[in-house]
C-alpha positions in Angstrom: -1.4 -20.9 5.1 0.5 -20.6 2.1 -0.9 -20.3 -1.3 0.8 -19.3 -4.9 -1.6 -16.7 -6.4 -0.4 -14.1 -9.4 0.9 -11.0 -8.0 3.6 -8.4 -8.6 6.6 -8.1 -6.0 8.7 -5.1 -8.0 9.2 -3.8 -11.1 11.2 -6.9 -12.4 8.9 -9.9 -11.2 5.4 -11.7 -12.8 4.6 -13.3 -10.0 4.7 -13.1 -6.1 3.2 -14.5 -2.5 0.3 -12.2 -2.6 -2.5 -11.2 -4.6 -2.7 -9.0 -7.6 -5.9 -7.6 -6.4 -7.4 -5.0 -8.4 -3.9 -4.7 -10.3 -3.2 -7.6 -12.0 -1.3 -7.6 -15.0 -3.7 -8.3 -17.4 -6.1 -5.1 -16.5 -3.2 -3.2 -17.9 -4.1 -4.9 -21.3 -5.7 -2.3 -23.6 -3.0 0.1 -21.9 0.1 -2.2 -22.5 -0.7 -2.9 -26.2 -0.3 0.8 -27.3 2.0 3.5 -28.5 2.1 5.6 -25.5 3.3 9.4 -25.3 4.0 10.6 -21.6 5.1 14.3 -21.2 6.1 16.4 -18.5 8.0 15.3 -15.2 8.4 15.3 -11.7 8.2 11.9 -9.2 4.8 11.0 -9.7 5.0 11.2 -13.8 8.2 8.8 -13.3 5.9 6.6 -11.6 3.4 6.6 -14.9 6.1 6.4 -17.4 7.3 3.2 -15.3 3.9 1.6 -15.5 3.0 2.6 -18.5 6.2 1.2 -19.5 6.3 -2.5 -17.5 2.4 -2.8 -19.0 4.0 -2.0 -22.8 6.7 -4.0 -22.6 3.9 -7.2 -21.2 2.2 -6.5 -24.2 3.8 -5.2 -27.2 2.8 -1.4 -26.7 5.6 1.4 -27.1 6.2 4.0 -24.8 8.1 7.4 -25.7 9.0 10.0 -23.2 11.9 11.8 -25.3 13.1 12.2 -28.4 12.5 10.7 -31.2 9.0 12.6 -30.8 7.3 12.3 -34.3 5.8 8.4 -33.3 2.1 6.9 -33.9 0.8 7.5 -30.3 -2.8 6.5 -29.4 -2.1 7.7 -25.9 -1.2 11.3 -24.6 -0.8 11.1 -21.1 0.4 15.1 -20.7 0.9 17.7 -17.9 -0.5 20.8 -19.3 2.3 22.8 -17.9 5.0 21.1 -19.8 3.9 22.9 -23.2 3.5 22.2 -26.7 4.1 18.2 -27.0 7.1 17.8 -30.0 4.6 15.5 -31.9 2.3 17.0 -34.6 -0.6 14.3 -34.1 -0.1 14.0 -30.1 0.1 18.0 -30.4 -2.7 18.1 -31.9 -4.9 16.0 -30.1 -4.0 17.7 -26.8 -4.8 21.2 -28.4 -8.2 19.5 -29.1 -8.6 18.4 -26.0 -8.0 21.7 -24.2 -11.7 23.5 -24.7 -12.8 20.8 -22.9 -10.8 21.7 -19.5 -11.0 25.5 -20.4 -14.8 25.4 -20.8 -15.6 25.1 -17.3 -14.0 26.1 -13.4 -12.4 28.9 -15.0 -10.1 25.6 -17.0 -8.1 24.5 -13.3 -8.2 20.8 -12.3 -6.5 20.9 -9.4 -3.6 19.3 -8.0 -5.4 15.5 -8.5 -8.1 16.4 -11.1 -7.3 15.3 -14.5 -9.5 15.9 -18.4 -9.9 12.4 -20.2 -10.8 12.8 -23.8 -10.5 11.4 -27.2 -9.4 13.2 -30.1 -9.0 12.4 -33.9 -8.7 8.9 -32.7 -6.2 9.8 -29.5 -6.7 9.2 -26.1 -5.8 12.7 -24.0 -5.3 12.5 -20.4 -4.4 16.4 -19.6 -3.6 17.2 -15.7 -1.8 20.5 -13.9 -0.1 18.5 -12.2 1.9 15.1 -11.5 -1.1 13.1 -9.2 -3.7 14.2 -11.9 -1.2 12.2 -14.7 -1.2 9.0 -12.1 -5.1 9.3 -11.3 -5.7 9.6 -15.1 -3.6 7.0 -16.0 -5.1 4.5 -13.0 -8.6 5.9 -14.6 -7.9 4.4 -18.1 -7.0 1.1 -17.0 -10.1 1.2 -15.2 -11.9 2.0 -18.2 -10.0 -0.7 -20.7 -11.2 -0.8 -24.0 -13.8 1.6 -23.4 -11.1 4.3 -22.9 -10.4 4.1 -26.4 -13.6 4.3 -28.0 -14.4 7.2 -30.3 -17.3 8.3 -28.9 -15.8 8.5 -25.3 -16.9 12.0 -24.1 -14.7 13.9 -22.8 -15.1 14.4 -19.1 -13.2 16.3 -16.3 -12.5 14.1 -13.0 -11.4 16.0 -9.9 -12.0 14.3 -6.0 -14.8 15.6 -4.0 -13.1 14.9 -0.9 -9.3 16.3 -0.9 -8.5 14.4 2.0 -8.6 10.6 1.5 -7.1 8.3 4.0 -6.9 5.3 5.8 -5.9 4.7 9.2 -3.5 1.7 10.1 -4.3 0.0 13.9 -1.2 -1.3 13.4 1.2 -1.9 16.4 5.2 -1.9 16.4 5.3 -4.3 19.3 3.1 -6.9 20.0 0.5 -6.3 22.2 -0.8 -8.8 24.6 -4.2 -8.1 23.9 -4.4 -6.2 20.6 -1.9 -8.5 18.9 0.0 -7.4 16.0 -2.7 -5.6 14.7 -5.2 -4.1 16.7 -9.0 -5.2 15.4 -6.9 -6.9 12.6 -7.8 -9.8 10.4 -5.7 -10.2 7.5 -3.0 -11.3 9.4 0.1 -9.2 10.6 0.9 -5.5 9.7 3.0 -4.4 6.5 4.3 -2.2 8.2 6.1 -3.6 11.6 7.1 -7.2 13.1 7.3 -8.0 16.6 9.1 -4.8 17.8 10.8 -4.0 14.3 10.0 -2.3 11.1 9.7 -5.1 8.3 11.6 -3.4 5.4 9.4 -5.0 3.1 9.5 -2.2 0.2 8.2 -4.7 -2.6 4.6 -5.2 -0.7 4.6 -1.7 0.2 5.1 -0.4 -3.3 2.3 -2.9 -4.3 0.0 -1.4 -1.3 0.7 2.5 -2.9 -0.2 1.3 -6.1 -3.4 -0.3 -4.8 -4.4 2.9 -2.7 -3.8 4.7 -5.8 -5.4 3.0 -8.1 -8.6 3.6 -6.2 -7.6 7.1 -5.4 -6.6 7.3 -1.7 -3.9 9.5 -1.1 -3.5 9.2 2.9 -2.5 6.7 5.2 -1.5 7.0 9.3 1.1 3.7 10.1 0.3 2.9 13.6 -2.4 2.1 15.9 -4.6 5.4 17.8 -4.0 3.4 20.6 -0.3 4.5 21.0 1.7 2.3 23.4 5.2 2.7 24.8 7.2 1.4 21.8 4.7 3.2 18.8 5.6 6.5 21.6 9.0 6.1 20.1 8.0 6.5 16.3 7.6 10.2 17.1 11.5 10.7 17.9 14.0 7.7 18.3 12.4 5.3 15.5 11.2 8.2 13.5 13.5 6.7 11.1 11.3 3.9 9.9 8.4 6.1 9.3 10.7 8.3 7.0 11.3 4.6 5.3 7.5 4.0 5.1 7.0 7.1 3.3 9.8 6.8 1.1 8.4 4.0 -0.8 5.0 5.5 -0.4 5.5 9.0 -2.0 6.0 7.9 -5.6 1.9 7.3 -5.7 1.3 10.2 -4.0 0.9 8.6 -0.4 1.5 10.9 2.2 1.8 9.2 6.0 0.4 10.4 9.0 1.5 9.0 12.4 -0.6 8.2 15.7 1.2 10.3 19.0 -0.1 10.2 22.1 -1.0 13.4 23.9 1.4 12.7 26.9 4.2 12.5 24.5 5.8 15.7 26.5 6.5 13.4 29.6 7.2 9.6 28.2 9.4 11.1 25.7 10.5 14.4 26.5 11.1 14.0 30.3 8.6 16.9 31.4 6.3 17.1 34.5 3.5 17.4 32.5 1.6 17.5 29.0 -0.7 20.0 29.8 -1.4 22.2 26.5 -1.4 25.8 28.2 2.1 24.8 29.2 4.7 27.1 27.5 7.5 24.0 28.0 4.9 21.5 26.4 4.5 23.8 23.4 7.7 24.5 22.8 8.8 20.4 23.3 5.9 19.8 20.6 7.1 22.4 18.1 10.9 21.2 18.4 9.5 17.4 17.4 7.3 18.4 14.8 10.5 20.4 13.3 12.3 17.0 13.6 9.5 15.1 11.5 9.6 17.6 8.7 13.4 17.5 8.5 13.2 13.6 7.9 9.6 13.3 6.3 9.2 17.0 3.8 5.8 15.9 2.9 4.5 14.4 6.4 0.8 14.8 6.8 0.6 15.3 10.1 -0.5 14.0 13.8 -3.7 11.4 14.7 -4.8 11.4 18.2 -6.8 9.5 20.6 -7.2 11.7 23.6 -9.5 11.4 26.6 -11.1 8.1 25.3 -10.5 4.4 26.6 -8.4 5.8 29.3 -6.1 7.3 26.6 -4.3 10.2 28.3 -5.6 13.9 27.3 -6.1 17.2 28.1 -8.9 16.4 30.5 -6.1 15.7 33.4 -4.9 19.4 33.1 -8.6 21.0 33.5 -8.3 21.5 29.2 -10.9 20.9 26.9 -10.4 19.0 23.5 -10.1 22.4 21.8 -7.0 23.5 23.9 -5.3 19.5 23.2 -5.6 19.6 19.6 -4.7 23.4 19.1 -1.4 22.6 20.8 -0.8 20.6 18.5 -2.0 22.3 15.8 0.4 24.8 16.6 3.2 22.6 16.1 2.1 21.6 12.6 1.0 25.1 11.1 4.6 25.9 10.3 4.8 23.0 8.2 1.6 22.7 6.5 0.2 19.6 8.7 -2.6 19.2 10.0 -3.9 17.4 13.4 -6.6 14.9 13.1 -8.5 14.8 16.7 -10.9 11.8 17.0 -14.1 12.7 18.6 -14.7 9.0 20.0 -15.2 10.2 23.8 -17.3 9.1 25.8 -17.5 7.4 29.4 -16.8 3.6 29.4 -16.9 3.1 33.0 -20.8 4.1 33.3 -23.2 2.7 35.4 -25.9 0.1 33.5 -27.9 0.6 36.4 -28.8 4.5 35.1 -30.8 4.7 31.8 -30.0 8.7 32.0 -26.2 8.2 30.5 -26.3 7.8 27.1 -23.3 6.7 25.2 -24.8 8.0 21.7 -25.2 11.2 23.6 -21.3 11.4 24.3 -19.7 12.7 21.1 -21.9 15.3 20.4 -22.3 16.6 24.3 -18.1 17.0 24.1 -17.6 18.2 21.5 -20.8 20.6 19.9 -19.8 23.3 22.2 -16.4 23.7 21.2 -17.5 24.9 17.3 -15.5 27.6 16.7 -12.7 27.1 19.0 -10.3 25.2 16.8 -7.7 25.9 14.9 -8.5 26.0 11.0 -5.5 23.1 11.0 -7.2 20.8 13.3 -9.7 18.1 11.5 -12.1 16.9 13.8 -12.7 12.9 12.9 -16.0 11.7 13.7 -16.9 7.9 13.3 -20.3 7.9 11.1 -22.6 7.0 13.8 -23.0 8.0 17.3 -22.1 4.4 19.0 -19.2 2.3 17.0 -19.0 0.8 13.8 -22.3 -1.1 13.9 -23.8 -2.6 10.8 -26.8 -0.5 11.4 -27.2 2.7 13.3 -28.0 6.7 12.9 -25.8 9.5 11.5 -23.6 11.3 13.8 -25.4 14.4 14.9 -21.8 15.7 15.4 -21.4 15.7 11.9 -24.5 18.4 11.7 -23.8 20.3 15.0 -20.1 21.6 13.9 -20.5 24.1 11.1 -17.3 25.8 12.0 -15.3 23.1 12.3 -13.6 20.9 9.4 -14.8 17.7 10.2 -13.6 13.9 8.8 -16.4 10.7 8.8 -14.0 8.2 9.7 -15.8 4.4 8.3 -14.5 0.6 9.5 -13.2 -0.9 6.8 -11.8 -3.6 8.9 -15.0 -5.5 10.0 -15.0 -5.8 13.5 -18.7 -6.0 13.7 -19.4 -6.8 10.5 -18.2 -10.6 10.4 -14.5 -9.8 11.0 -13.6 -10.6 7.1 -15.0 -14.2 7.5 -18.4 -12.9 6.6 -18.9 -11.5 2.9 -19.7 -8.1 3.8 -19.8 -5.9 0.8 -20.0 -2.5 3.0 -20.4 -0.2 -0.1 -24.0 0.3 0.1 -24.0 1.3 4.0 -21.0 3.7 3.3 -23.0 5.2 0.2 -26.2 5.5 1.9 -24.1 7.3 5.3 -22.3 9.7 2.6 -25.8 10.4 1.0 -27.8 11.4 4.1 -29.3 15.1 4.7 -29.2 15.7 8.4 -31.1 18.9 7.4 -33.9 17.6 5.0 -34.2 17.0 1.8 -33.0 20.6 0.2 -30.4 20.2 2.6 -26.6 19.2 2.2 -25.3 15.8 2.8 -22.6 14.2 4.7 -21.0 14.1 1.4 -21.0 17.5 1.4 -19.7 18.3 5.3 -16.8 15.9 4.9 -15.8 18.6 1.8 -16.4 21.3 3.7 -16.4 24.5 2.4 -13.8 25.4 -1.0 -12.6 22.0 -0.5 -11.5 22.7 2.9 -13.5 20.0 5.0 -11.7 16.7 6.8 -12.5 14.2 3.8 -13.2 10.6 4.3 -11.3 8.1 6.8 -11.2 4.3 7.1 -9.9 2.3 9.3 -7.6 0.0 7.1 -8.8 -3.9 6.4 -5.1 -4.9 5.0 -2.5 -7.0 6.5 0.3 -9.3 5.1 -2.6 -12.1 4.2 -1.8 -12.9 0.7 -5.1 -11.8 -0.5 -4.6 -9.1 1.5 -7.7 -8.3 3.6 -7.6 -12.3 4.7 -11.2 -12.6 2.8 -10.8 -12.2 -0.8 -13.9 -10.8 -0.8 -13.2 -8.2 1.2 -10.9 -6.5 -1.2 -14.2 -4.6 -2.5 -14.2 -2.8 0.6 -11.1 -1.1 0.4 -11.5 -0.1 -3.4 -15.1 1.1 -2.3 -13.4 3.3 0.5 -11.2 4.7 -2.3 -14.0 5.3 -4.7 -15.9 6.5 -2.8 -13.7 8.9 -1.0 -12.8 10.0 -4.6 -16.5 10.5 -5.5 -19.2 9.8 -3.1 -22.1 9.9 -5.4 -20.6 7.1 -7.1 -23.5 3.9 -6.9 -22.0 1.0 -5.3 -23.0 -1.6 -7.6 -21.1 0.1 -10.6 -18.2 0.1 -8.4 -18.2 -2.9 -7.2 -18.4 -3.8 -11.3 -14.9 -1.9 -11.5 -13.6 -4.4 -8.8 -14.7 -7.5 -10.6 -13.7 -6.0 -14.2 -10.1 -5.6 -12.8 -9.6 -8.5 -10.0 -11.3 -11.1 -11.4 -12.4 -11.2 -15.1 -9.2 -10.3 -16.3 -7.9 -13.5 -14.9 -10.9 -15.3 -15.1 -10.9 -19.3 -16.9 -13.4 -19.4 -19.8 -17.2 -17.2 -20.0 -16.5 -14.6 -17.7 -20.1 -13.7 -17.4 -21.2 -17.0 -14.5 -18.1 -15.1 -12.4 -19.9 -11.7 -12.4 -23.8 -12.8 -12.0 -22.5 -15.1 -9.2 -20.1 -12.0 -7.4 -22.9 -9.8 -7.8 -25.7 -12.4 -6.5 -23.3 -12.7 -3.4 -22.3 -9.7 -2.6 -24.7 -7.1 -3.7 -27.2 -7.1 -0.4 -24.5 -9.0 1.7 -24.7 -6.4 4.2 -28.4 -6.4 4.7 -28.1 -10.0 5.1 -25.5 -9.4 7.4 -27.8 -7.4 9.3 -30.3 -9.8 9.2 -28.9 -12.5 11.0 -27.3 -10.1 13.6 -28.8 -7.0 15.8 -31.9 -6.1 14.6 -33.9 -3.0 13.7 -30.9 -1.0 14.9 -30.1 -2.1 18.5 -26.7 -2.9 17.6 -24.0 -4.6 19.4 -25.3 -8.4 21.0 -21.6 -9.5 20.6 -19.4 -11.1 22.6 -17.0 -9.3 24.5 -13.5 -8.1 23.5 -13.0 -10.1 20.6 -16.6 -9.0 18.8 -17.0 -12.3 16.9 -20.1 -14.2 17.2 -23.5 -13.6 19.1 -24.1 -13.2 22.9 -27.0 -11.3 23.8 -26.4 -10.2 27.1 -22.8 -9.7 26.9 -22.5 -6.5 27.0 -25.6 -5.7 28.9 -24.9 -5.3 32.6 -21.1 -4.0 31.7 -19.7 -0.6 32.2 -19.6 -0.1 28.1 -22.6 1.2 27.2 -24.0 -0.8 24.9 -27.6 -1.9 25.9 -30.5 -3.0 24.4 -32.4 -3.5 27.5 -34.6 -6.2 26.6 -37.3 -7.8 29.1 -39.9 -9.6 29.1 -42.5 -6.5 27.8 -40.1 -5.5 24.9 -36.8 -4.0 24.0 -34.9 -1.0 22.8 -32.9 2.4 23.8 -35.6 4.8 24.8 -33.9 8.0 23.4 -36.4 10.1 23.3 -36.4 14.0 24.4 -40.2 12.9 25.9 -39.2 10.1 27.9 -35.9 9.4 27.4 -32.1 10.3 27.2 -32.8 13.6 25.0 -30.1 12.2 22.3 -33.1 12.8 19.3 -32.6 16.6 20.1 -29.1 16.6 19.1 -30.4 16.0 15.5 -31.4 19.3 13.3 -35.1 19.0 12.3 -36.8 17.0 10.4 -34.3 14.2 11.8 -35.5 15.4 15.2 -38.8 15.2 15.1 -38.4 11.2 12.9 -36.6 9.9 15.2 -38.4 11.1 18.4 -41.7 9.3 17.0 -42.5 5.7 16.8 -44.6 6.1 14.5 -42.4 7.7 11.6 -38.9 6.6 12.9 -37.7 4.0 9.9 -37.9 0.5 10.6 -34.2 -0.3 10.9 -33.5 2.4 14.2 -36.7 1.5 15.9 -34.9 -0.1 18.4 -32.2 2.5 18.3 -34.4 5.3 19.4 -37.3 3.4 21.0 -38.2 0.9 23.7 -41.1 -0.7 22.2 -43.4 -4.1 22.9 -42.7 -7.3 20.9 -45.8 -7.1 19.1 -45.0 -3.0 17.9 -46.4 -3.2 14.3 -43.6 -2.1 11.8 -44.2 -0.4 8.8 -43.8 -3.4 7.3 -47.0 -4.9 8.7 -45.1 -7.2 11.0 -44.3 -7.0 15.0 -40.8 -6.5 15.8 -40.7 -10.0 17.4 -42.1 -11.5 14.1 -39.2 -9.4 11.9 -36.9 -10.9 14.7 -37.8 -14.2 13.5 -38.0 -13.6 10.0 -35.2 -12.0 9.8 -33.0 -14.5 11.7 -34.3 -17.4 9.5 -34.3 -15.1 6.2 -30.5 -14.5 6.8 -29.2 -18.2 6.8 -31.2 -18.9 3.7 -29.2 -16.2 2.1 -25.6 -17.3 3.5 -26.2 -20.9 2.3 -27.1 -19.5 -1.2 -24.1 -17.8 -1.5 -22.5 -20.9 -0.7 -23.9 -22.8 -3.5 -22.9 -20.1 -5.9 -19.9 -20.1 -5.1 -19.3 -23.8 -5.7 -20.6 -23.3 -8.7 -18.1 -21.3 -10.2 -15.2 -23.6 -9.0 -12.9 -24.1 -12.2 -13.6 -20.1 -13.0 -11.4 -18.8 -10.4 -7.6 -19.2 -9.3 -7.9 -22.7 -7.0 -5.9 -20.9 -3.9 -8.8 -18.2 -4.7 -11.6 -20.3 -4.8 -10.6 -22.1 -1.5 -10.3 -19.6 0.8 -13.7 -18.1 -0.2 -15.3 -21.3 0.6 -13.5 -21.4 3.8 -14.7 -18.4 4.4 -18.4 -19.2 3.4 -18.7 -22.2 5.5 -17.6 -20.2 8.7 -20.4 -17.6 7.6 -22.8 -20.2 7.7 -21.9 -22.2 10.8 -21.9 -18.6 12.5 -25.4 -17.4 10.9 -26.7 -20.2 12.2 -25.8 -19.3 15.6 -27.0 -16.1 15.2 -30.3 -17.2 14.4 -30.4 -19.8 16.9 -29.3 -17.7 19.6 -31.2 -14.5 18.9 -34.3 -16.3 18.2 -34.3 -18.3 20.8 -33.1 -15.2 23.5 -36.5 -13.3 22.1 -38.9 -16.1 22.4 -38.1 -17.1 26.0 -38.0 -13.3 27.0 -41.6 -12.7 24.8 -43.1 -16.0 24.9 -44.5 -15.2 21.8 -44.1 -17.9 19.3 -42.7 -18.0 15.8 -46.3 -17.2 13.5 -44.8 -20.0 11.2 -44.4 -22.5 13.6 -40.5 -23.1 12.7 -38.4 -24.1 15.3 -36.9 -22.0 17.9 -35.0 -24.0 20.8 
């Protein structure tokens, strides 16, 4: 479908065929209405003079980055390293502003931080260097008005996590099962086309700014699952990732690509990839030499090894330490690094045998290799021990690996989370991941692992929700997402609810028809606990899965349940749940550091919502809550399509508020919830009362 909505397509146009997002013109206001002073240079301050200047010349601002220099700035927007500024009031505002860098962290901000400050009536944004100008220049138009208040404080901003990326399952070719894009719904990729790069350097230029703007400053182009014709970005088509990153670089994008580990023999013609080989390493370090000639800046290598039936260095006798320091090898030279996914486990188990545990899988791999990688290799672990599930633990991996830099890769894409038909605000869930304490309470958090050590640690990773849909991430809605990955990469204690007020200040109230405050009470109403009511209608109490095969869209109970997978919930007619339990079970509880241990190995303190993660239990187990799990079942179930229906009715309210093309699609969207909540419901329901025979306490009706 085809729908005009306001948008930017290059530095010359108002309007385009996609969505402004979080960047429409008008949120560059306040900004654009202003004498501006940029100083210093380099690529990155080129790209804030040139917004600073399209936003200025929108709405009446001036913008001076030369002589004449004695001008009535209310902006300062000023590498530190560039010296005295050749204006007495601008001069003297960024002299004022200094202290407050100097005064703490020996007066450094890093290569991204950046000091925001007002002075005598200027705004100062000071930075070392170049990405710091762009981050605090994205950072005021986040701020609007408010950034040019008196009584603004000034304030220091650097990331927590260095390393801020999103991975792209993006495919060259068409795949006959994956599609264009694999676990993709936003349409195709913005990157390739049926076998060809798209050249599309308008859209990709509006992508950078967007990943900017929320501060992510990675990207990988193609899919982990690395088929013959993605093989070939590595060496004959390296050309079109050196195109990528071309338009990418001027935001501070740097690319990563996806190889696969037999690359040595598809490509190069050798009898083997095995890493201990002198010929593979030598192969490897001669195509990594090739990338950096093309791509200076190149981030370095992704890899799916030994998973899925990926090749890896399990056919040679290797473990994953001797794979990804092979490759690691290569990269040193350069400054790359290698990011090694540690989603292993066996997918051709037996359901018959309750001893093999999926969860287990990760953490059995890949815990007693600590210490064995090379200080370049990032070891990227998804946040839970299964896959992507709207509700399950914290990867013990991510406590067992203290000498190793470890990643927490997220799904932004939501293939179990309603596949961007659902509103799924995902914000919370990533929060309350980044905020846990495998070791207790005095204890660091996730947070704090993904930063490692001096800044050191593997960062933040999503996998992208963006495809050539107009509005981007095919749900509107869903935008939030991907500005919540950024923000939160940027800053994990940041609370989700005040960023998702960022994303509604900048998408939609700046564009907004009329009182702007209906638009905000109803995004909020709808999107604030949409994950929990996501969860309600779905899996409960942390079982996960109960979807239907390959695609992942809608409910089927059993569909997974007698397959080679691993992804049971081994329900009967007594109860249902995972026993995995160190007492009676598959031992995965011991993997956690105490107290997590000792929680989750209990029924009687393991939280509510991984009951059924950890525990086989009887229908009528009394929660915490006071109910049985077989009456939260219900509840739940019946709780959640009350919820999607409200958020339909909000929406229609607001109808006349938003962009029509806007307001459409999210009603498309919300009837499609509904109709699929309902079947949820129906279907869960229904499976747990025949298997119980326990009925509803309410009396509602279950078919």
């Amino acid at each position: 479908m085809s729908v005009p909505v306001t948008g930017r397509a290059s530095a010359d146009a108002g309007e385009s065929a996609w969505h402004a997002a979080w960047l429409p013109p008008a949120a560059f206001r306040e900004l654009g209405s202003r004498g501006v002073l940029v100083h210093g240079d380099g690529l990155l301050v080129d790209t804030v003079l040139d917004e600073v200047s399209r936003a200025c010349a929108r709405y009446g601002g001036r913008v001076w980055h030369g002589p004449p220099w004695q001008v009535d700035a209310e902006l300062v927007l000023a590498l530190r390293e560039a010296g005295p500024v050749p204006n007495a009031v601008a001069e003297a505002a960024r002299l004022g502003a200094t202290p407050a860098v100097n005064g703490t962290g020996g007066g450094a901000l890093g290569d991204e931080g950046y000091l925001l400050a007002r002075v005598n009536g200027v705004t100062v944004v000071l930075a070392d260097a170049p990405a710091g100008l762009l981050y605090g220049m994205f950072h005021v138009v986040r701020l609007g008005a408010a950034a040019f208040d008196d009584d603004l404080p000034p304030r220091r901003h650097r990331p927590a996590l260095d390393r801020r990326m999103l991975d792209h399952w993006d495919n060259v070719a068409v795949h006959p099962v994956s599609g264009q894009v694999e676990r993709g719904y936003a349409g195709g990729s913005l990157f390739w086309r049926d076998g060809a790069a798209r050249r599309e350097p308008a859209r990709l230029r509006d992508y950078a700014r967007l990943l900017a703007a929320c501060g992510v400053n990675a990207i990988s182009v193609n899919n982990v699952n690395v088929h013959d014709t993605e093989a070939l970005l590595l060496t004959d088509r390296l050309g079109d990732v050196a195109e990528i990153a071309e338009v990418l670089r001027p935001y501070g994008i740097r690319v990563h690509l996806a190889v696969t580990f037999a690359a040595p023999v598809v490509l190069g013609g050798l009898p083997t990839a095995d890493p201990l080989d002198e010929r593979v390493r030598a192969w490897w370090a001669a195509a990594t030499r090739r990338v950096y000639q093309r791509i200076p800046d190149f981030g370095g290598y992704l890899v799916k090894a030994d998973s899925e039936g990926r090749p890896g260095p399990f056919a040679y006798g290797r473990d994953h330490a001797d794979g990804a320091n092979l490759l690691a090898e290569a990269l040193a030279p350069h400054g790359g690094v290698v990011r090694w996914r540690a989603f292993v486990y066996d997918h051709r188990q037996d359901w018959r045998d309750r001893s093999t545990d999926r969860a287990r899988a990760a953490h059995d791999h890949f815990a007693p290799l600590d210490g064995r990688f090379a200080d370049n290799v990032i070891l990227q672990v998804k946040f839970g021990p299964i896959d992507f599930q709207a509700r399950e633990p914290v990867s013990p991996v991510l406590a067992a690996m203290p000498a190793t830099r470890l990643a927490v890769e997220v799904q932004a894409t939501q293939e179990y989370t309603g596949q961007q038909r659902h509103v799924c605000y995902l914000g919370p869930w990533w929060s309350e991941v980044l905020r846990f304490r495998p070791w207790g309470a005095a204890g660091d958090t996730i947070a704090d692992v993904a930063a490692g050590r001096a800044g050191a640690g593997g960062g933040l990773v999503a996998v992208s929700n963006v495809g050539d849909d107009p509005f981007w991430t095919g749900h509107p809605l869903a935008q939030a997402n991907l500005y919540a990955f950024g923000r939160l990469a940027w800053d994990p204690l940041l609370d989700p609810g005040a960023i998702l007020d960022e994303w509604i200040d900048l998408t939609w109230l700046p564009v907004t028809k009329g009182d702007p405050a209906p638009v905000r009470r109803t995004m909020h109403a709808i999107m604030d606990d949409s994950w929990r009511t996501y969860e309600r209608y779905t899996a409960p109490l942390g079982v996960g899965f109960m979807v239907r095969p390959g695609h992942h869209y809608g409910p089927d109970v059993d569909g997974y349940e007698y397959t080679p997978w691993g992804t049971y919930h081994f329900a009967d007619r007594d109860g249902v749940g995972v026993d995995r339990t160190r007492a009676t079970g598959t031992g995965f509880t011991d993997q956690y550091p105490p107290p997590w241990s000792e929680v989750y190995e209990s029924r009687e303190r393991c939280p509510d919502e991984l009951l059924l993660f950890f525990h086989h239990v009887p229908y009528r187990h009394v929660l915490h809550s006071g109910r049985t799990v077989i009456q939260h079942i219900y509840d739940t179930h019946f709780a959640g399509v009350e919820e999607v229906a409200a958020m339909r009715e909000r929406w229609r309210l607001v109808a006349g508020a938003v962009d029509p093309a806007v307001h459409d699609r999210v009603a498309e969207r919300l009837d499609e919830q509904f109709r699929s909540a309902v079947e949820w419901r129906d279907q869960i329901n229904t499976y747990f009362f025949r298997k119980s025979g326990v009925p509803d306490a309410h009396g509602r009706r279950i078919h």
